[in-house]
PAKOLTI-352956 format. One record per residue: residue in three letters; z, y, x of N, C-alpha, C, CB in turn. Coordinates in steps of 0.05 Angstrom, whole numbers, padded with zeros to 5 digits, always signed. Each point is the difference from the previous one (the first is absolute). Glycine has a CB too. Layout:
% residues N
ALAZYXZYXZYXZYX...
//
This chain:
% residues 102
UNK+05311+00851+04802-00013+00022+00014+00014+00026-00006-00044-00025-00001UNK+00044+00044+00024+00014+00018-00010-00018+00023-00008+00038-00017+00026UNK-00028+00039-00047-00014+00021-00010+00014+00025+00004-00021-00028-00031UNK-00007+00041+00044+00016+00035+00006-00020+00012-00026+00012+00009+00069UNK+00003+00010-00073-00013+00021-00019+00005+00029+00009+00007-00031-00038UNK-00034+00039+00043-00001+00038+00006+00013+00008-00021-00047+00012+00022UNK+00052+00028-00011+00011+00018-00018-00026+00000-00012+00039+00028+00023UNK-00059-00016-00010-00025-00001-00015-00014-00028-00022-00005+00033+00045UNK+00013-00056-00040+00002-00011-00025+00014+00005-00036-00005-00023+00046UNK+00025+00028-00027+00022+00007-00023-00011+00018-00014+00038-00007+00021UNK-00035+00035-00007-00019+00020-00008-00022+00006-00018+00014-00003+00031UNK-00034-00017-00032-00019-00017-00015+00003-00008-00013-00011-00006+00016UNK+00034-00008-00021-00007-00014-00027+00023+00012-00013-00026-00046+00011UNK+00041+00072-00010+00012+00018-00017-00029+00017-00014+00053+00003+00034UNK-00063-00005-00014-00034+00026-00012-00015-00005-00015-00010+00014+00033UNK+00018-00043-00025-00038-00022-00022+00023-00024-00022-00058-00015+00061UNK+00077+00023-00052+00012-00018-00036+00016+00018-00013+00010-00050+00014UNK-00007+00081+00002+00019+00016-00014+00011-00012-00013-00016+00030+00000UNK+00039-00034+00028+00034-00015-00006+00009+00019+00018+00002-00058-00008UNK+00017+00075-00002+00013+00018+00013+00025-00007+00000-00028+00031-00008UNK+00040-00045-00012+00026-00010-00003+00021-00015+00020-00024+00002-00038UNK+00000-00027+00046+00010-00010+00017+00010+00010+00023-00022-00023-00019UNK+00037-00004+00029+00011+00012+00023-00021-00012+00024+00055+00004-00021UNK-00051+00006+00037-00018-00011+00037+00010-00027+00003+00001+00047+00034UNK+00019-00058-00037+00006-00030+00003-00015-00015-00031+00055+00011+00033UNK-00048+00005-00052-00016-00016-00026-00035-00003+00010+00039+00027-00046UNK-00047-00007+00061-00039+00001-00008+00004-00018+00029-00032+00061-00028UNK+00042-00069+00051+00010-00020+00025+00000-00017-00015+00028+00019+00032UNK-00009-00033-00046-00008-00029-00018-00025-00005-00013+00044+00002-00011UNK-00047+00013+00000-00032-00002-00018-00017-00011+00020+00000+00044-00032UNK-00008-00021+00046-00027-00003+00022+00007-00025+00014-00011+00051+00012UNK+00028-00059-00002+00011-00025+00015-00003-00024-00028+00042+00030+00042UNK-00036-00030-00056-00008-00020-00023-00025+00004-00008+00042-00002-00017UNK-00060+00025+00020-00031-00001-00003-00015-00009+00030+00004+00041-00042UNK+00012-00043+00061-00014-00014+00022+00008-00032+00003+00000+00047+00024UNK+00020-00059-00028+00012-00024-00004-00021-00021-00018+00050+00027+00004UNK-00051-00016-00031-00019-00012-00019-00021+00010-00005+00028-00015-00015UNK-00037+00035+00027-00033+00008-00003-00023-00013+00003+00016+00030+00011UNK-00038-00024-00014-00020-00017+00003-00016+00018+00012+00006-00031-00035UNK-00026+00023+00059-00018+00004+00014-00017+00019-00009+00006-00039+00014UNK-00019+00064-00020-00016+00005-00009-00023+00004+00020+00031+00012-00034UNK-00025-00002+00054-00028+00013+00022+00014+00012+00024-00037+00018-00039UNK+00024-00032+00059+00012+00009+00026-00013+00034+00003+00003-00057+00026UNK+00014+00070-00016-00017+00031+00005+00003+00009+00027+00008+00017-00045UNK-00031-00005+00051-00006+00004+00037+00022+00014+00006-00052+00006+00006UNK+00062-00015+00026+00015+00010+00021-00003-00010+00023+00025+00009-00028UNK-00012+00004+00047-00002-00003+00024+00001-00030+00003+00019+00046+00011UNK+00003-00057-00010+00008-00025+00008-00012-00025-00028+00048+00029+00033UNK-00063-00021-00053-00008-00016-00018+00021-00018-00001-00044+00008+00006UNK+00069-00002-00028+00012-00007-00005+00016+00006-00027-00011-00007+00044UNK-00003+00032-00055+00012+00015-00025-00017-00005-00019+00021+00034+00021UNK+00000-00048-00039-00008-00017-00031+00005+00024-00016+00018-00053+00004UNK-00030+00050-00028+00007+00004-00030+00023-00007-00021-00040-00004+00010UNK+00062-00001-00010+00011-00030-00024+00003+00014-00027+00037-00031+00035UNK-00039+00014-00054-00001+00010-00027+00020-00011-00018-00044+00007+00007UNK+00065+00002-00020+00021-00022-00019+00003+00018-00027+00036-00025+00044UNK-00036+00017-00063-00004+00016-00028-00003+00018-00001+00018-00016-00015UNK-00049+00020+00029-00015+00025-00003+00014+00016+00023-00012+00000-00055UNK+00019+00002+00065+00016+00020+00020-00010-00012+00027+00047+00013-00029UNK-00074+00014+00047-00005-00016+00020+00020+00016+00018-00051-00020-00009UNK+00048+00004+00038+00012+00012+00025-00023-00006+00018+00053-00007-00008UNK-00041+00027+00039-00021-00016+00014+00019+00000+00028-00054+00016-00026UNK+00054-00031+00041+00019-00009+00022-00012-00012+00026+00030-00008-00037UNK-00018+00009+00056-00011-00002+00030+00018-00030+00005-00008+00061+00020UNK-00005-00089-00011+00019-00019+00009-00011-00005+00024+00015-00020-00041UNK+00016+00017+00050+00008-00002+00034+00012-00027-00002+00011+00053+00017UNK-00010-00055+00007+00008-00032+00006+00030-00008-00008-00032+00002+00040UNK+00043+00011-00052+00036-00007-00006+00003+00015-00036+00027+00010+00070UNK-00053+00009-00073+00013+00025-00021-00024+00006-00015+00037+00025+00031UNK-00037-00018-00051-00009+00019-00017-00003+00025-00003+00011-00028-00011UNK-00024+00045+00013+00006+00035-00002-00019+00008-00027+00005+00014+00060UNK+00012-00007-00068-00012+00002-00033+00001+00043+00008+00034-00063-00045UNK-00070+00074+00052+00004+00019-00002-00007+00022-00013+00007-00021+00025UNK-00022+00012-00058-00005+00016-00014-00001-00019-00027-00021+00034+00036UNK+00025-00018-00057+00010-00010-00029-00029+00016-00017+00068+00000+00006UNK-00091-00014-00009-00026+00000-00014+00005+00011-00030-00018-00042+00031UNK+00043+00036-00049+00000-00010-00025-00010-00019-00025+00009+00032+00022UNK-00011-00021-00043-00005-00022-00014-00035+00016+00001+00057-00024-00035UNK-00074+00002+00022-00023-00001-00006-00004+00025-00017-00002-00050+00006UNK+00015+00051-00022-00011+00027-00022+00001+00028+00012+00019-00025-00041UNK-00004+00032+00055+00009+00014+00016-00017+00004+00029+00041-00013-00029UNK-00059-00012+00032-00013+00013+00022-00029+00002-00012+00031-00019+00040UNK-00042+00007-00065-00017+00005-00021-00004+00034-00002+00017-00048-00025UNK+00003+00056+00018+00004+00028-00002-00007+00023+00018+00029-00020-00019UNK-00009+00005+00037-00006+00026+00024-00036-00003+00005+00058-00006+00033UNK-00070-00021-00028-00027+00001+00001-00010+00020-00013+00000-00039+00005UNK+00000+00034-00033-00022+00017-00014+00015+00024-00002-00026-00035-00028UNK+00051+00046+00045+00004+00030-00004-00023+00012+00030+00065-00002-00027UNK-00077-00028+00037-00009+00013+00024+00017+00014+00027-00030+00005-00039UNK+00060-00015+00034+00020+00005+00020+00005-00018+00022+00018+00020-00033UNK-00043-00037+00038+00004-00014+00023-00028-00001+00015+00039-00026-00022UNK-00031+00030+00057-00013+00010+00023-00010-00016+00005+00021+00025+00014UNK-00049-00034-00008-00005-00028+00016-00011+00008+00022-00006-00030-00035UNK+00013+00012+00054-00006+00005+00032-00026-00022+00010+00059+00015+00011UNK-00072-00015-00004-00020-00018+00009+00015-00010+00022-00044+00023-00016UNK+00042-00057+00015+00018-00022+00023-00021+00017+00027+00014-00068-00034UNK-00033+00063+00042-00013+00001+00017+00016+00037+00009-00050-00045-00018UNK+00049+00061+00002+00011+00026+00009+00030-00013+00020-00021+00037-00053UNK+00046-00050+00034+00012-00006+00015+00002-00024+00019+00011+00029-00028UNK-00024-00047+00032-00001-00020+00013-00020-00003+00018+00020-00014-00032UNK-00034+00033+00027-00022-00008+00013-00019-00016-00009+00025+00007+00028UNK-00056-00015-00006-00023-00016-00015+00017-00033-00008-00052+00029+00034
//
């Protein structure tokens, strides 16, 4: 199967593993090796109900699959790291029904 990866992935997971070092083809291998052997965690709403969760040593992603591909388009991080941001209270929650409707 083939795997695309956003800028905005990349992006991500320079912010939430502060890895600045790497290069854009190094954090491209990663995410593509954290979608390859990941594990399932929770499908999350979209249009086309088709966008998973995957999780591989602690490092989640979350990705859109299409019939030929993968689109890996945001980089979650590791668990501790989203622990954090919680209790800094830096994350927005939107009510599904606000965007989806009843």
């Amino acid at each position: 199967m083939l795997v695309k990866v956003t800028k905005h992935a990349i992006k991500r997971y320079r912010e939430r593993l502060f890895d600045y070092s790497s290069s854009d083809g190094e954090i491209i291998s990663k995410l593509k090796h954290i979608a390859h052997r990941g594990r399932l965690v929770a499908f999350k709403p979209h249009d086309m109900d088709n966008c998973v969760e995957l999780k591989y040593e602690g490092i989640s992603i979350v990705a859109v699959q299409q019939p030929q591909e993968l689109v890996i388009i945001t980089c979650l991080g590791q668990d501790n790291y989203r622990k954090w941001i919680k209790s800094k209270g830096m994350c927005t929650y939107v009510s599904q029904r606000l965007r989806f409707g009843n």
